[in-house]
Every structure is written in C-alpha cells, then in structure tokens.
matplotlib code that plots the C-alpha trace (Angstrom):
import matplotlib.pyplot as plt

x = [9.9, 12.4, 14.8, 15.3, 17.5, 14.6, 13.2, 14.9, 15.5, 13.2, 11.9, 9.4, 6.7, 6.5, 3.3, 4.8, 7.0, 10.1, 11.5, 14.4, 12.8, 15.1, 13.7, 16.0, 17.5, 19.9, 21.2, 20.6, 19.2, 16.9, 14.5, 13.5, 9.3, 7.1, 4.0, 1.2, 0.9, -2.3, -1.4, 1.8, -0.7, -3.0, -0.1, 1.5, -2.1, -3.1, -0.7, -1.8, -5.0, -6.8, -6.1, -7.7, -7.3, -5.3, -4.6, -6.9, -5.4, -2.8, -5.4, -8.0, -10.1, -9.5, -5.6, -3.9, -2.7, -6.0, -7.7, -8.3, -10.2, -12.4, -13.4, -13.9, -16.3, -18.4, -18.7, -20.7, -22.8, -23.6, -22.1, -20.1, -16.3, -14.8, -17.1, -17.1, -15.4, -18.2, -17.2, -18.6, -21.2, -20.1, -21.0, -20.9, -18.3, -20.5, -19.0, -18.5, -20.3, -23.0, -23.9, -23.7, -22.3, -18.3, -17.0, -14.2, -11.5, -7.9, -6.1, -3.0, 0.1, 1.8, 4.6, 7.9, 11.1, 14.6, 16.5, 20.3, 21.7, 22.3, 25.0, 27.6, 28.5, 32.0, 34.3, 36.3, 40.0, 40.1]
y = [18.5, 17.1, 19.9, 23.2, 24.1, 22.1, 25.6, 26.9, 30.7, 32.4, 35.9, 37.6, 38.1, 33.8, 32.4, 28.7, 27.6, 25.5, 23.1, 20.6, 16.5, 13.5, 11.1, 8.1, 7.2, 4.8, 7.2, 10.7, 11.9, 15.2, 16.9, 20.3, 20.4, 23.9, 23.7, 26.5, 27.6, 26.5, 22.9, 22.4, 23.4, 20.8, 18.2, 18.1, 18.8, 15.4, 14.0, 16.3, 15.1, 17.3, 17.9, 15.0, 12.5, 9.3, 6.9, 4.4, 1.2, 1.2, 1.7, -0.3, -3.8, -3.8, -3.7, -7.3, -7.8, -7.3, -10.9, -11.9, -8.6, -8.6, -12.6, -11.0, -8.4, -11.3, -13.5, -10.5, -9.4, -13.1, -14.4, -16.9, -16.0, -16.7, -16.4, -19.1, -17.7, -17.3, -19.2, -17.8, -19.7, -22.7, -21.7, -24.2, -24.0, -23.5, -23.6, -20.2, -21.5, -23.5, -22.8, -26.4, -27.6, -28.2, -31.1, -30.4, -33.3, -32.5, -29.5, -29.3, -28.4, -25.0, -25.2, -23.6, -23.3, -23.6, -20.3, -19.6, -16.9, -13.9, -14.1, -11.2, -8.7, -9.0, -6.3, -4.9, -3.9, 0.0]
z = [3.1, 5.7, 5.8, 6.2, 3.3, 1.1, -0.1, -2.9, -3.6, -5.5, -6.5, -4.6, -6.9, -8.1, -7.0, -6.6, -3.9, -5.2, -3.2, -3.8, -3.5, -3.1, -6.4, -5.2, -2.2, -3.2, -6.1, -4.3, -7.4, -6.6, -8.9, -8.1, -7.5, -8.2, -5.8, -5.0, -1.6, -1.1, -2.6, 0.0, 2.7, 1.5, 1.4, 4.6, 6.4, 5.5, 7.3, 10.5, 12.6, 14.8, 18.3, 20.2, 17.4, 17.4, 14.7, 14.9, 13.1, 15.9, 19.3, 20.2, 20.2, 16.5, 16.4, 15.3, 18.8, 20.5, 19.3, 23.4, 23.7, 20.8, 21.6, 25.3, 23.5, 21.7, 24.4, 26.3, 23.0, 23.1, 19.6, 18.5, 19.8, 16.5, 13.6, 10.9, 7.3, 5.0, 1.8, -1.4, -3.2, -6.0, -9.0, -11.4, -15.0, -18.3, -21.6, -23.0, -26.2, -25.6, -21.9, -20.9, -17.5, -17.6, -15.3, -13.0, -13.8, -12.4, -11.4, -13.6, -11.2, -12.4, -14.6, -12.6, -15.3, -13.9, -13.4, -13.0, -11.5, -13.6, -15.9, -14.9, -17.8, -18.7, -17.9, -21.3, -20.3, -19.6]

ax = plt.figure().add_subplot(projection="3d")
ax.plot(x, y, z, "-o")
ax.set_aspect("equal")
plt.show()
C-alpha cells in the first residue's frame, strides 16, 4: 500500500482486508484486492530487514564499483588478481541419427528483414 486512503471500508466482522491497488500506471486503472491479515503482514515484512541488517548487493568488496578492493583482497590471499574465465568444455556435434561426428563448416549469418514504421490507422470523419 502507498497511501492512506488505500484501505477500503468494510464491515467489522470480514476476515479479509480490502484495499484499492493501482493495475496501470499509465491508464490509472485500479482493481480492488481482498487479503488475510496474516497474508498483508507477510507481504510488506519481506520487504523489512531486521534491525542491524543492510542490503548487501549495495555494501561491500562485492558491489560493481568495488573491483580495486576485491583485486586488493586477492593479491593478499595470494591468487591470481583477475582470475581467468573458465570456458566450458568442446563437445563435439554428433548426428542425432547415427551418432557419427558432424564437421563444423560455416556459421550462416542471421537473416534480419526490413521493417517500416508502423502504418497509422486512419481516422474516419466524426
């Protein structure tokens, strides 16, 4: 929910909480949503971390702008600064039929068809 006036008015003996969600935000369409309690506790709590908690993927020697740091961190373990990409193994083409080896002869180049820009429905006189 991201407003106040989200919750809907209801009678007091209902189970579900009903709450008003915006579908589209280009159209402003809304769709009214029927949750337990229990389930739109369960919902916006995992968003919530506990107290002393940070998100990782933004802190740290393993965030994207941290790449000095984590060569930094290599160099004193005593490995290779920048490891080398470990390829996957060549397997070699057999023929779905007879199991025989298939030999690689040229890479066809994709086929890319023209397009236009979209035609514009024509307006009919009101």
């Amino acid at each position: 929910m991201q407003k106040n006036d989200a919750l809907t008015s209801q009678p007091w003996y209902q189970d579900y909480l009903r709450f008003v969600q915006l579908k589209h935000v280009g159209t402003g369409k809304t769709a009214v949503m029927a949750l337990h309690p229990h389930e739109l506790i369960r919902r916006w709590l995992i968003h919530a971390l506990p107290k002393g908690f940070a998100r990782v993927r933004h802190y740290g020697f393993m965030s994207s702008a941290a790449c000095r740091t984590l060569e930094t961190i290599r160099l004193h373990l005593g490995t290779d600064p920048k490891p080398a990409p470990q390829l996957p193994e060549a397997k070699p083409h057999t023929c779905p039929c007879c199991g025989g080896n298939l030999t690689f002869l040229r890479e066809l180049a994709p086929i890319r068809l023209m397009r236009g820009p979209p035609k514009k429905p024509r307006r009919q006189p009101a």
